[in-house]
Residue frames as qw, qx, qy, qz and C-alpha x, y, z in Angstrom:
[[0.000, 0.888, 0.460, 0.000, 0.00, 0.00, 0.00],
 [0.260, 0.217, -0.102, 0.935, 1.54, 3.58, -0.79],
 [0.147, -0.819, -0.487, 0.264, 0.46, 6.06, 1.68],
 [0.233, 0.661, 0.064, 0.711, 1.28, 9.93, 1.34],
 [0.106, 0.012, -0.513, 0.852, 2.06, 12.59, 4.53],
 [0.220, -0.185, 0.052, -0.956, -1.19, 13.63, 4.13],
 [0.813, -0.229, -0.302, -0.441, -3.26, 10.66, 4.68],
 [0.449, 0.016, -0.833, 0.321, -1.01, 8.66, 7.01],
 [0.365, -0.117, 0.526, -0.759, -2.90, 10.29, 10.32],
 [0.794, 0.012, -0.232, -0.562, -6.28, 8.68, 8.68],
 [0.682, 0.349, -0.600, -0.229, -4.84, 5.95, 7.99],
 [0.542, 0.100, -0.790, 0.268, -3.44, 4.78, 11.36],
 [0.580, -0.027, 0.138, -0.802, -6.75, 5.81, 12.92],
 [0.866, 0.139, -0.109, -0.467, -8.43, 2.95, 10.97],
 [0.989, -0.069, -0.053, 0.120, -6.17, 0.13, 10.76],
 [0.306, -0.795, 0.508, 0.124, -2.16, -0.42, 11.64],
 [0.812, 0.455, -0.302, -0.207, -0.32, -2.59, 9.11],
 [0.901, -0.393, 0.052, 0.177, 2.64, -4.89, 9.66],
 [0.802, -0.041, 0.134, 0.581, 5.31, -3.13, 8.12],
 [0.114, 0.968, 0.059, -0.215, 5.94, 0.60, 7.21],
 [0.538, 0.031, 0.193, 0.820, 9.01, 2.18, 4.88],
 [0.277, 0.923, 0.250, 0.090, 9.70, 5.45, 4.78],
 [0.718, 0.152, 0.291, 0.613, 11.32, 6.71, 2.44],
 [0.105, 0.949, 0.158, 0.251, 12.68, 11.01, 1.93],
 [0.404, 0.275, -0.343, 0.802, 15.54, 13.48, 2.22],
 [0.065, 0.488, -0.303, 0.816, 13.53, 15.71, 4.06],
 [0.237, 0.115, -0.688, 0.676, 14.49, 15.30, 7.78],
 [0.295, -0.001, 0.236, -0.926, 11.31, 16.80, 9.47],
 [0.659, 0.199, -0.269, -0.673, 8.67, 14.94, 7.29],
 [0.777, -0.036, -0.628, 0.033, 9.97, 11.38, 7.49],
 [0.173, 0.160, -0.785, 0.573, 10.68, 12.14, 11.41],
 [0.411, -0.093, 0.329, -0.845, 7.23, 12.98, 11.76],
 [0.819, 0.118, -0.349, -0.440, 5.72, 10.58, 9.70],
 [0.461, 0.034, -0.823, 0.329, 7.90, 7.50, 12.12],
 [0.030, -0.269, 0.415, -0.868, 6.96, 9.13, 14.50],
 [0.723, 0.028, 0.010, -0.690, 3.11, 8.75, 14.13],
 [0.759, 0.058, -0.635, -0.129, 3.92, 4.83, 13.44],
 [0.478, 0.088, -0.783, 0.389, 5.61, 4.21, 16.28],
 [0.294, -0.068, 0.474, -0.827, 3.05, 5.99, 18.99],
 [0.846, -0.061, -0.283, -0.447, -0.12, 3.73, 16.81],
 [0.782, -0.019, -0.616, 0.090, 2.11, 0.89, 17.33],
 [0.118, 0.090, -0.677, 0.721, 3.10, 1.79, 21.14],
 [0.487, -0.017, 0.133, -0.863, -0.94, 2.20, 21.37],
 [0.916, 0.013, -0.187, -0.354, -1.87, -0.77, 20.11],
 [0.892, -0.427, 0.110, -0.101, 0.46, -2.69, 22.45],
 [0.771, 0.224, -0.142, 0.579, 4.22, -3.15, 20.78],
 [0.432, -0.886, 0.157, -0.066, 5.75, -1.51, 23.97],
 [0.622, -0.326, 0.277, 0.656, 9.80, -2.79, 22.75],
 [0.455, 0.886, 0.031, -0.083, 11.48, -1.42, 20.27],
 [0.551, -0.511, 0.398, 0.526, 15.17, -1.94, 19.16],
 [0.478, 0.850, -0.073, -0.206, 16.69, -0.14, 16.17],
 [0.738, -0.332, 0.282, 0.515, 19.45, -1.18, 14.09],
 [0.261, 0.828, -0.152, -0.472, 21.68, 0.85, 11.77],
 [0.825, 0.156, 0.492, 0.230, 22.67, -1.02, 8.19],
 [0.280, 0.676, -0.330, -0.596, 24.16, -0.95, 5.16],
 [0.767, 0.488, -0.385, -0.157, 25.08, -3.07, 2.27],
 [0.406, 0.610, -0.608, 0.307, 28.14, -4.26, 4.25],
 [0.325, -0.520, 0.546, -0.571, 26.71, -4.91, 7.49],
 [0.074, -0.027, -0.993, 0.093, 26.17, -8.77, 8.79],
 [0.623, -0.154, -0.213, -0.736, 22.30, -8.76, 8.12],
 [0.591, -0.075, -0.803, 0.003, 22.21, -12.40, 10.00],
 [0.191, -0.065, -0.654, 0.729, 22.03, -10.56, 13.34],
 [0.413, 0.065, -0.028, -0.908, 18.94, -8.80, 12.42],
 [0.708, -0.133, -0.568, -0.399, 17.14, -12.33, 11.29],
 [0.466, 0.018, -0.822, 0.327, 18.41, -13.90, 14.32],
 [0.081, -0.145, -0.631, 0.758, 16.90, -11.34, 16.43],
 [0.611, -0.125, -0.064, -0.779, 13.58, -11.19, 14.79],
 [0.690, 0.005, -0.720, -0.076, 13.57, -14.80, 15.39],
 [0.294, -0.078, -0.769, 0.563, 13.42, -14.35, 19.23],
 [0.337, -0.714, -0.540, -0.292, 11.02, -13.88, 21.15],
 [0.140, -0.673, 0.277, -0.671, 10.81, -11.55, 23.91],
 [0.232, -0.122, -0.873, 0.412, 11.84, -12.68, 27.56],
 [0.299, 0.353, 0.576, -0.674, 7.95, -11.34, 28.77],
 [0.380, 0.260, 0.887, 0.040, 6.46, -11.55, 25.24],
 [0.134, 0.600, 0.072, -0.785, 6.04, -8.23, 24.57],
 [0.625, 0.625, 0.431, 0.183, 5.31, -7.36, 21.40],
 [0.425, -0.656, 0.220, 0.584, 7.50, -5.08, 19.80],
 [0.320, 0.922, -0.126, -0.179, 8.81, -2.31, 17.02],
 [0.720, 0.016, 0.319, 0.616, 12.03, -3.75, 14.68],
 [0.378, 0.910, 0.007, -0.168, 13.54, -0.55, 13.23],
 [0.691, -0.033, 0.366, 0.622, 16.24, -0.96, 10.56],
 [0.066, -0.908, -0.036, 0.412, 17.62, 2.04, 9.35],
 [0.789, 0.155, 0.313, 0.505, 19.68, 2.75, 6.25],
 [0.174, -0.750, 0.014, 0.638, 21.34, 5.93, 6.10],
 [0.073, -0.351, 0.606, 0.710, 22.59, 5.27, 2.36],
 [0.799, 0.307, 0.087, -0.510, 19.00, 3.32, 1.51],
 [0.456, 0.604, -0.632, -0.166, 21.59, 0.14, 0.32],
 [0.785, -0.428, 0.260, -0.364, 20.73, -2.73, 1.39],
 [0.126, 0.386, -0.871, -0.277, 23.29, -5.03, -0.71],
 [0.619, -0.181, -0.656, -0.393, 21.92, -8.72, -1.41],
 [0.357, -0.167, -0.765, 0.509, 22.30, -10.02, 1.70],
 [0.198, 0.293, 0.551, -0.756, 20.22, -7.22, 3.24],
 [0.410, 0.178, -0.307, -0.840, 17.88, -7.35, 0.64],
 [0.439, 0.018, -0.896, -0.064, 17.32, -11.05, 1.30],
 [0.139, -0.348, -0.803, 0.463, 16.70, -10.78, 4.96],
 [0.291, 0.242, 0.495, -0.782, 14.16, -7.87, 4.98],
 [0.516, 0.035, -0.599, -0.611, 12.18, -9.82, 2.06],
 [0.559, 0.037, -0.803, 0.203, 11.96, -12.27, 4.40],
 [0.060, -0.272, -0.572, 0.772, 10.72, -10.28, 7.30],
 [0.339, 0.123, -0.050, -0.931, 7.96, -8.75, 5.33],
 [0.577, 0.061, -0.583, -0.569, 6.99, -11.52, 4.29],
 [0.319, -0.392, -0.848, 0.159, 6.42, -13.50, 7.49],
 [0.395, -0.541, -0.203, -0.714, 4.28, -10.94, 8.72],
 [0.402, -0.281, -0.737, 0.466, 4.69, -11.73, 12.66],
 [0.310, -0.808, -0.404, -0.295, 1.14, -10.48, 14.46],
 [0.536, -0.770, -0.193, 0.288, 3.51, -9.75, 17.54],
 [0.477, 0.017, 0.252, 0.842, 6.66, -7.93, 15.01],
 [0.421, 0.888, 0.116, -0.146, 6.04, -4.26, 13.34],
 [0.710, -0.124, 0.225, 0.655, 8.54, -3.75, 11.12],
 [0.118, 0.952, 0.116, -0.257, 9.86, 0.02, 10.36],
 [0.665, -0.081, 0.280, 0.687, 12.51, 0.85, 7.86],
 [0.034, -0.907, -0.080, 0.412, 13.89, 4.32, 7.10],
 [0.620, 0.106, 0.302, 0.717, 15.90, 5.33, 4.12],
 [0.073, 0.439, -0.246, -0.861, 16.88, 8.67, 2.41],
 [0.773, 0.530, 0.141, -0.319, 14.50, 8.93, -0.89],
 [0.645, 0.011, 0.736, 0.208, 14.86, 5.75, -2.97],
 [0.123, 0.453, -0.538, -0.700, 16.05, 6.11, -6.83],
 [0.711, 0.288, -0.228, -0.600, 14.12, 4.54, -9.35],
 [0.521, 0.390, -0.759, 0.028, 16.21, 1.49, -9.36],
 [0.014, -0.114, 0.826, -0.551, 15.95, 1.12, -5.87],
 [0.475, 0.167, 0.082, -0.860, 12.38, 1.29, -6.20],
 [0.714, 0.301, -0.622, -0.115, 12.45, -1.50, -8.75],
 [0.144, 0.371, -0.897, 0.191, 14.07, -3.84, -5.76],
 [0.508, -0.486, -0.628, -0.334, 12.06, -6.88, -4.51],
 [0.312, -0.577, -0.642, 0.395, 12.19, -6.17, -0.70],
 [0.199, 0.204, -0.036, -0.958, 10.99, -2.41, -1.53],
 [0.511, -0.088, -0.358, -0.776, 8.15, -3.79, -3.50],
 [0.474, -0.345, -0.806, 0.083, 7.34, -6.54, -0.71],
 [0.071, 0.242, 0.334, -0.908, 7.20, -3.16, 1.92],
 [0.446, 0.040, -0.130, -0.885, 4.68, -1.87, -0.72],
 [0.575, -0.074, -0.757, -0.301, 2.82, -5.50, -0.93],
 [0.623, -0.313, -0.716, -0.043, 2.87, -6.08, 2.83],
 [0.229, -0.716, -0.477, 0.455, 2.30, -3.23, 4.51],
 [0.293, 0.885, 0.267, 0.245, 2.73, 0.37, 3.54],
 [0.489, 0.139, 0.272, 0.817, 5.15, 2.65, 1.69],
 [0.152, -0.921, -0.179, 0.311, 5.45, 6.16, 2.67],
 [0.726, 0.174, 0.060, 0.662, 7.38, 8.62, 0.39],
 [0.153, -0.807, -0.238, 0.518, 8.02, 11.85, 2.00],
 [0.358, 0.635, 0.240, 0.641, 8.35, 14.56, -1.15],
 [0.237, -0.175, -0.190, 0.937, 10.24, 18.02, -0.32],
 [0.281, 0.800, 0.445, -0.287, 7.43, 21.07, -0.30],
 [0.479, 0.559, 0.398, 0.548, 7.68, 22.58, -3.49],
 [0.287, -0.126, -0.189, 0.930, 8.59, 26.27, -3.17],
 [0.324, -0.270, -0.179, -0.889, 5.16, 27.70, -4.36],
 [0.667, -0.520, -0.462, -0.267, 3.38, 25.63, -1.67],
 [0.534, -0.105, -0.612, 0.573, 5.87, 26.24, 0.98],
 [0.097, -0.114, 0.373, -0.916, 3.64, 29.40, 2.71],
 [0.719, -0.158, -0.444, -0.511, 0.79, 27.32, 2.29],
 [0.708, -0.156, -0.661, 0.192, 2.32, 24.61, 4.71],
 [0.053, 0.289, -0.304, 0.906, 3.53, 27.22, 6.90],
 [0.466, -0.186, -0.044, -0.864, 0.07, 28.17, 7.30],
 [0.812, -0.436, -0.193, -0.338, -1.50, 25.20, 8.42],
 [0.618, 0.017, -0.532, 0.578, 1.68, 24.61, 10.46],
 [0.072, -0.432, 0.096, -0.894, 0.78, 28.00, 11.83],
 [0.682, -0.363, -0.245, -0.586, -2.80, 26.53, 12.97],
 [0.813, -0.173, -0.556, 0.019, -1.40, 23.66, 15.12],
 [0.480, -0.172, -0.436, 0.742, 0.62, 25.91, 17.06],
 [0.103, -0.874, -0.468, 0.080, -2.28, 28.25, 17.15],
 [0.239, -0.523, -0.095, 0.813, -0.54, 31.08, 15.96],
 [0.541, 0.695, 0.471, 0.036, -1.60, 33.67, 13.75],
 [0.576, -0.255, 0.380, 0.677, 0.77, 34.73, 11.39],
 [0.314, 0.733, 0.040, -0.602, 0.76, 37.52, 8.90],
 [0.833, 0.537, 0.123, -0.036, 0.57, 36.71, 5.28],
 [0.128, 0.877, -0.428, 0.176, 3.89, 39.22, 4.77],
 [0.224, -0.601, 0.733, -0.228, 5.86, 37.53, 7.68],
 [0.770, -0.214, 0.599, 0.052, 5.01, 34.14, 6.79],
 [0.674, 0.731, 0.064, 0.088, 6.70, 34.97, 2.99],
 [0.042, -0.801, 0.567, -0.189, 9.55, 36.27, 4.93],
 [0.601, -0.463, 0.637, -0.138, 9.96, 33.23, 7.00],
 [0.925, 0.058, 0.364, 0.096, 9.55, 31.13, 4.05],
 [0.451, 0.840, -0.160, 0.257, 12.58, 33.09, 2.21],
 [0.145, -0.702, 0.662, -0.217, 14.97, 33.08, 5.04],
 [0.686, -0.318, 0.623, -0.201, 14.45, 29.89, 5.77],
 [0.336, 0.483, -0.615, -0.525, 14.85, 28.59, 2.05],
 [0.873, -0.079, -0.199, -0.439, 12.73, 25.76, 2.19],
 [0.197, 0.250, -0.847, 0.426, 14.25, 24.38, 5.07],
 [0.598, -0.402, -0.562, -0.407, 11.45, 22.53, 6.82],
 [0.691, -0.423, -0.564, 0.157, 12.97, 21.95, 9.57],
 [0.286, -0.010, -0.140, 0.948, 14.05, 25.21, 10.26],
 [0.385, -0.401, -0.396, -0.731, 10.81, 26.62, 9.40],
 [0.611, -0.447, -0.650, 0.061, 9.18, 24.53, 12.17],
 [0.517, -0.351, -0.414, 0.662, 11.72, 25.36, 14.75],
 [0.161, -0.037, -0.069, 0.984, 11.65, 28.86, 14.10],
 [0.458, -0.507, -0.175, -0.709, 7.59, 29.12, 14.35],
 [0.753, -0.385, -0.523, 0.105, 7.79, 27.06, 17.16],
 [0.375, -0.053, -0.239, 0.894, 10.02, 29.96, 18.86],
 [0.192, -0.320, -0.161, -0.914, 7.56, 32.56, 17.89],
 [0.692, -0.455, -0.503, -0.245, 4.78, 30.35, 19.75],
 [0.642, -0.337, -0.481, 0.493, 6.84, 30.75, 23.03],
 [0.402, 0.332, 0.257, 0.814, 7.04, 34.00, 22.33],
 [0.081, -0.641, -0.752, 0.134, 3.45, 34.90, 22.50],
 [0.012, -0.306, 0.065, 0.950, 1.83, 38.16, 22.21],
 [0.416, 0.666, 0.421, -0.454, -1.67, 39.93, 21.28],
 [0.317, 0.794, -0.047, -0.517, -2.23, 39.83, 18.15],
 [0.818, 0.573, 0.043, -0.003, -1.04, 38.93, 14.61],
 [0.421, -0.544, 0.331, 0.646, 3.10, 38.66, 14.33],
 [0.423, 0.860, -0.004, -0.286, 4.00, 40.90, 11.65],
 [0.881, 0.143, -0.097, 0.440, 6.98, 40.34, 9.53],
 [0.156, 0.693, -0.500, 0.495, 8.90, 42.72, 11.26],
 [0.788, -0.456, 0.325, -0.254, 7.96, 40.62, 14.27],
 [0.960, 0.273, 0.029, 0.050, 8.99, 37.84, 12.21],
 [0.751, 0.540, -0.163, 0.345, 11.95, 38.90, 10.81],
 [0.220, 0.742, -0.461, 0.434, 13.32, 40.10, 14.44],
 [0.824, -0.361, 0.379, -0.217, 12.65, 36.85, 15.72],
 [0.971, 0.179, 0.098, 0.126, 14.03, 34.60, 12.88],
 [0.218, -0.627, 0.559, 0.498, 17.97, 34.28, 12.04],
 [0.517, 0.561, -0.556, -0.329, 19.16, 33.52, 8.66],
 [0.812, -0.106, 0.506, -0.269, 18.05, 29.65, 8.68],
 [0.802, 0.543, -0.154, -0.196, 18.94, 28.86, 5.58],
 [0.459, -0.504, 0.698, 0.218, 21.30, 26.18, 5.41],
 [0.805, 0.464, -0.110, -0.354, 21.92, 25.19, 1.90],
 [0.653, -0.326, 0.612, 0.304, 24.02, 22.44, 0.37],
 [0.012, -0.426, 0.496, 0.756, 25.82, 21.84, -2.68],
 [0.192, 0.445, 0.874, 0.015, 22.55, 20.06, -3.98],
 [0.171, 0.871, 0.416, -0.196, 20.41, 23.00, -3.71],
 [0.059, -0.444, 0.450, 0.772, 23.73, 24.78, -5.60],
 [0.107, -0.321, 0.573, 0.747, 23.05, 22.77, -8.13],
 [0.080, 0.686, 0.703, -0.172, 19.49, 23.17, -8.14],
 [0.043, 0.745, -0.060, -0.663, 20.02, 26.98, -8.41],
 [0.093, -0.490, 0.587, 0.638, 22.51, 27.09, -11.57],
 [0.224, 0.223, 0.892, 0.324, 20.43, 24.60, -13.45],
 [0.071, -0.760, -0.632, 0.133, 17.40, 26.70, -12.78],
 [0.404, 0.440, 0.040, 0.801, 19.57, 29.74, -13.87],
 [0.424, -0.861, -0.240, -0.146, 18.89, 31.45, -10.80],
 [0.498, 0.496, -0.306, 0.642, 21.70, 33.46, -10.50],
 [0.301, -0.678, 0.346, -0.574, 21.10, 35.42, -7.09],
 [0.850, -0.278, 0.063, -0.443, 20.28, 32.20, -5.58],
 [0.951, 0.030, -0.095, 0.292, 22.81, 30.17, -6.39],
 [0.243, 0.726, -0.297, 0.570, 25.68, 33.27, -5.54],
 [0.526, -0.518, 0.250, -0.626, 23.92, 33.60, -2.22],
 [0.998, 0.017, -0.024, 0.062, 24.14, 29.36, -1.81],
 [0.733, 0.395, -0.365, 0.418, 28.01, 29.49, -3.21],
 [0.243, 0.638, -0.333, 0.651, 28.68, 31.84, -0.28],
 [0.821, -0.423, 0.046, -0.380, 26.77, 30.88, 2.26],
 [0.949, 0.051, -0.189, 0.249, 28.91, 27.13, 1.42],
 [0.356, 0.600, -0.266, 0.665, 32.01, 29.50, 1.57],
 [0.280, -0.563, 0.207, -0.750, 31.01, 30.85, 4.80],
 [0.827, -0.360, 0.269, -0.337, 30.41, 27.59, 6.68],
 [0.637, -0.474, 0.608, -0.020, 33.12, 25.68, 5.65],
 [0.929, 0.255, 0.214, -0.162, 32.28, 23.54, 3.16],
 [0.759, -0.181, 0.477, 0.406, 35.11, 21.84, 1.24],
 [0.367, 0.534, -0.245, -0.721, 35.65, 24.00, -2.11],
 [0.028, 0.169, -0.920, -0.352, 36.52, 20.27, -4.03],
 [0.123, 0.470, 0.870, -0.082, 32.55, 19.24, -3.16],
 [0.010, 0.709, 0.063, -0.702, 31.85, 22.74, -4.26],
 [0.256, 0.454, -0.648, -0.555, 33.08, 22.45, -7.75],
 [0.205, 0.024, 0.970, 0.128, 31.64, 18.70, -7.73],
 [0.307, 0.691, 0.525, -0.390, 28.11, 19.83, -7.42],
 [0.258, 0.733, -0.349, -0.524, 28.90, 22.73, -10.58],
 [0.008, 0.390, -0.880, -0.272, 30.42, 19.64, -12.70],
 [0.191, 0.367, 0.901, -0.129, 27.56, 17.20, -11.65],
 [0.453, 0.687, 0.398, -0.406, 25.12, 20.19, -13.52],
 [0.404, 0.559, -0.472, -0.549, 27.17, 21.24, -16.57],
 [0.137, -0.070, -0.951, -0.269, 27.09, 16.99, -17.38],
 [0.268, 0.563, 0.756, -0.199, 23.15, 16.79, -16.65],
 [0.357, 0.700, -0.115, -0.607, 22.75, 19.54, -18.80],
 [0.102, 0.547, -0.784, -0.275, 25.40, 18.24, -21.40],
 [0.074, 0.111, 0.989, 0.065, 23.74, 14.29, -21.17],
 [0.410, 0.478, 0.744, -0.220, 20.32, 15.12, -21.19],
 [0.334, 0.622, -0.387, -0.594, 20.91, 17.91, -24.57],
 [0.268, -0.233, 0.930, 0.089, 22.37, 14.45, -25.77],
 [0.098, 0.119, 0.965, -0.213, 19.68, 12.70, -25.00],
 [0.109, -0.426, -0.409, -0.800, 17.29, 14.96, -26.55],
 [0.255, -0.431, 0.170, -0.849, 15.97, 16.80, -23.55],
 [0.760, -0.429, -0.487, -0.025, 15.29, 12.87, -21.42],
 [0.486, -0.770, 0.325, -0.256, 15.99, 13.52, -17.36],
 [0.140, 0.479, -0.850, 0.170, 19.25, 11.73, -16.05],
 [0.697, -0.243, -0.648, -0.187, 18.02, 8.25, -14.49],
 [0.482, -0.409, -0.691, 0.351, 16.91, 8.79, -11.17],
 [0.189, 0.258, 0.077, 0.944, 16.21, 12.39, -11.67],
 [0.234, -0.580, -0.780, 0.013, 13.56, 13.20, -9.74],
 [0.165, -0.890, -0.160, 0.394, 13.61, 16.36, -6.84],
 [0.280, -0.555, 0.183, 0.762, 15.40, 18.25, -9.70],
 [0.422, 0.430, 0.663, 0.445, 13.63, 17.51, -12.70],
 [0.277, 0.882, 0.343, 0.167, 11.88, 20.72, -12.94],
 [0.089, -0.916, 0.218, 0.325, 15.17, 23.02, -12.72],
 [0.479, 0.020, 0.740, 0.471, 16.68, 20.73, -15.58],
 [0.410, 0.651, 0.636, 0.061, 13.73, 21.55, -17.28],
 [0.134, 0.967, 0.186, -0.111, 14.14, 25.34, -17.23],
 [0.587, -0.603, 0.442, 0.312, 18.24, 24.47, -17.90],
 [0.455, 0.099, 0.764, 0.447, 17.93, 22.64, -20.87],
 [0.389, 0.841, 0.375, -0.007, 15.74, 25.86, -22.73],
 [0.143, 0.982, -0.120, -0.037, 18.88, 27.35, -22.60],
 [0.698, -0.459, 0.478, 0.272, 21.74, 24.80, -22.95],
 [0.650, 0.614, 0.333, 0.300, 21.82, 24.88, -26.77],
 [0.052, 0.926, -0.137, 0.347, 23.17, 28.62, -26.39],
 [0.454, -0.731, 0.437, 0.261, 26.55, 27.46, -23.62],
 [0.511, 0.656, -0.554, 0.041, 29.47, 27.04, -24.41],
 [0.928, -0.359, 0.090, -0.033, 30.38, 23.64, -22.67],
 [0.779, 0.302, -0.241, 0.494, 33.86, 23.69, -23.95],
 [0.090, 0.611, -0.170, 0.768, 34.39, 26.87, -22.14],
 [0.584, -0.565, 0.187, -0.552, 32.49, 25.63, -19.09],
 [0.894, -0.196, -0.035, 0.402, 35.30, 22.81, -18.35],
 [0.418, 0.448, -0.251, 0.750, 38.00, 24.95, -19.10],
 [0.238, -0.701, 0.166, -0.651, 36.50, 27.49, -15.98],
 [0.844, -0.440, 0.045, -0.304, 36.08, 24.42, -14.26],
 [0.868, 0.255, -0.181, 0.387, 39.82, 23.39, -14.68],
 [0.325, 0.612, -0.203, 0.691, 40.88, 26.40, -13.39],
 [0.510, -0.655, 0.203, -0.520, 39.24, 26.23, -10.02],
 [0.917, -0.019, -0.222, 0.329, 40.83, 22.31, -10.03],
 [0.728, 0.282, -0.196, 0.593, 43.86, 23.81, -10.29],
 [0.127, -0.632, 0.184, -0.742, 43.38, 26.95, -7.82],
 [0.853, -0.491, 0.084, -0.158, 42.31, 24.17, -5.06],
 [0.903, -0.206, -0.044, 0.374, 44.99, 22.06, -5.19],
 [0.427, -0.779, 0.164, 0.429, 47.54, 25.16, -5.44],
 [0.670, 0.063, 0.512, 0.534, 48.89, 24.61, -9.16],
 [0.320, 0.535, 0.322, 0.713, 47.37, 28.20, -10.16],
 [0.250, -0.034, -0.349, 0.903, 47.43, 31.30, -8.67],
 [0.341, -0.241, -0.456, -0.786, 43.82, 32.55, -7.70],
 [0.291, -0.114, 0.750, -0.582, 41.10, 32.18, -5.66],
 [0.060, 0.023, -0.921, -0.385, 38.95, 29.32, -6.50],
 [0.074, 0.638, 0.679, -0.355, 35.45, 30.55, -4.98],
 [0.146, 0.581, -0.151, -0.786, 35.83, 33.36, -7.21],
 [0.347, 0.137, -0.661, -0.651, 36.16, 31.24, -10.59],
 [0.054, 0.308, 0.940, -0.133, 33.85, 28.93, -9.14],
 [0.301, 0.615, 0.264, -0.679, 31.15, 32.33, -9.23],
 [0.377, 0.471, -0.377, -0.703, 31.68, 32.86, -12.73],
 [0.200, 0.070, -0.943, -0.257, 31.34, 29.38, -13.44],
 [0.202, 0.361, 0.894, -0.173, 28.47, 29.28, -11.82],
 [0.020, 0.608, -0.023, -0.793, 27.47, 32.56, -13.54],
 [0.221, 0.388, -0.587, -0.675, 27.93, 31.20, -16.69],
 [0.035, 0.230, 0.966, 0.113, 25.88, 27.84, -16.30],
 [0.193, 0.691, 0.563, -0.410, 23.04, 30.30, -15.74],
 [0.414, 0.713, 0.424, 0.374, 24.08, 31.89, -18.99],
 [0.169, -0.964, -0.203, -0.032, 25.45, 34.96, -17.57],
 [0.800, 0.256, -0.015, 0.543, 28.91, 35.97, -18.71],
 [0.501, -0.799, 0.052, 0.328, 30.87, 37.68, -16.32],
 [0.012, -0.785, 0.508, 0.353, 34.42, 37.51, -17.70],
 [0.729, 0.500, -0.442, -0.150, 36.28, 35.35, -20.70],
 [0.829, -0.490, 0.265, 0.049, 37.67, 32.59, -19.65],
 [0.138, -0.757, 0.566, 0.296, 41.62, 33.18, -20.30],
 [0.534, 0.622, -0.523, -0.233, 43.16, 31.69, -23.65],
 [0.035, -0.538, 0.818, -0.202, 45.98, 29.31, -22.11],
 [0.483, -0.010, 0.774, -0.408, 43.13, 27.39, -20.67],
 [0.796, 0.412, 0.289, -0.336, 40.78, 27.00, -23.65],
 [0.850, 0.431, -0.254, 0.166, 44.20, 26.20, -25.84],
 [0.785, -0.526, 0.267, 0.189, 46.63, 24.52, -23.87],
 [0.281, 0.768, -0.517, -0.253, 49.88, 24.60, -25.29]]
């Protein structure tokens, strides 16, 4: 059974299945959505609970061995298997077929991954989750619905937010969800007569936005030049590595570059970026892709110390230019090596 965030409350109201996966990057959504499983099931009498963390690599025999026991009082009881990379390898892929499929009345079984590529999708103990109990996929909130959620986020914590100051909050917080949360949840402690305004807002909230080099390369594809500047620095400004910096920039001029190719098909497993490809590829005919390695050679070579320069700088123009927006030439030497 696939369920959605928005029906899962209903849903485990009316009946409680034997297994649950969910599956989503974003942090907030799939915590809430466990969450709600694991209080039905703690209601309806599975009062253990032991959690393990896997991967492809780990010894999946310990996990069968210990659904295979019973409890020393009989309890009933919550199996959570976790997969930080979603990878089970064969071996894990073996054993939680196998658990889904014995359905034990006194087992729930919960498994958590990041959001699952097409392929992975495709696997059989993913499509035994969806066969024998139900498959949650938590989907990020689209930016033109994200003051919309707000808003009935707004209602639960009974506050009443101004139209204005919940636009601000969803701008600073750049569709961070879980920032968002936390930062009406402040305002709710807050308290005070009346509507908060977005100056209220905006001299309660800090600059939440934490982006990664994902949502870079979300920007640049999406030729959203401020956005992706404001992202590059931000990365700059907190640390990030510059080499995963430049990876993310590389990882869009090829998805551009393969799906032109490909006559305008999405990369396989393309999915929470498809629609800033989309608006990428109206204007990918018109780069120069020879020119956008070469810029990207030069920041190679400005990390590791072999050219003289600062490599968050060509890294701007390079992103500058994937959005079409030529800044400066990129210097002879480089586009004809001697």
């Amino acid at each position: 059974m696939k369920l959605g965030s928005d029906t899962l409350a209903a849903h485990l109201q009316q009946q409680l299945l034997p297994a649950y996966l969910v599956s989503g990057d974003e942090t907030l959504l799939a915590g809430e959505a466990a969450d709600s499983i694991r209080a039905a099931a703690r209601a309806a009498g599975f009062t253990e609970r032991e959690v393990h963390f896997l991967d492809r690599s780990s010894d999946w025999s310990l996990v069968r061995a210990s659904a295979r026991n019973l409890s020393l009082f009989g309890e009933r009881r919550i199996i959570e298997i976790r997969l930080p990379t979603g990878k089970a390898g064969q071996a894990g892929g073996v054993v939680l077929r196998a658990l889904l499929e014995a359905a034990d009345p006194d087992t729930l079984l919960l498994i958590l991954t990041p959001r699952l590529d097409r392929e992975a999708q495709g696997l059989e103990w993913v499509r035994a989750a969806e066969a024998h109990g139900g498959w949650l996929q938590v989907w990020p909130v689209e930016a033109g619905r994200l003051v919309g959620w707000l808003r009935s986020r707004c209602r639960r914590l009974k506050l009443d937010v101004t139209d204005e100051g919940l636009e601000l909050l969803a701008e600073r917080t750049e569709g961070n969800l879980l920032a968002a949360h936390q930062e009406l949840q402040k305002l709710a402690l807050q308290g005070g007569p009346g509507p908060i305004s977005a100056a209220s807002v905006l001299a309660s909230v800090a600059d939440s936005a934490r982006f990664d080099v994902f949502q870079l390369g979300e920007a640049v594809l999406a030729g959203e030049v401020e956005r992706a500047l404001r992202i590059l620095w931000s990365l700059h400004a907190e640390g990030t590595e510059a080499t995963l910096v430049l990876w993310a920039l590389n990882k869009a001029v090829r998805d551009l570059w393969n799906a032109l190719q490909s006559q305008g098909d999405a990369p396989r497993g393309w999915q929470r970026q498809s629609a800033a490809l989309s608006k990428g590829l109206r204007r990918a005919r018109g780069l120069k892709f020879a020119e956008l390695t070469a810029r990207a050679e030069r920041a190679d070579r400005m990390i590791k110390g072999r050219l003289t320069g600062n490599a968050w700088d060509e890294m701007a123009l390079l992103a500058l230019e994937i959005c079409d927006r030529r800044a400066l030439p990129c210097p002879a030497d480089v586009l004809n090596p001697s």
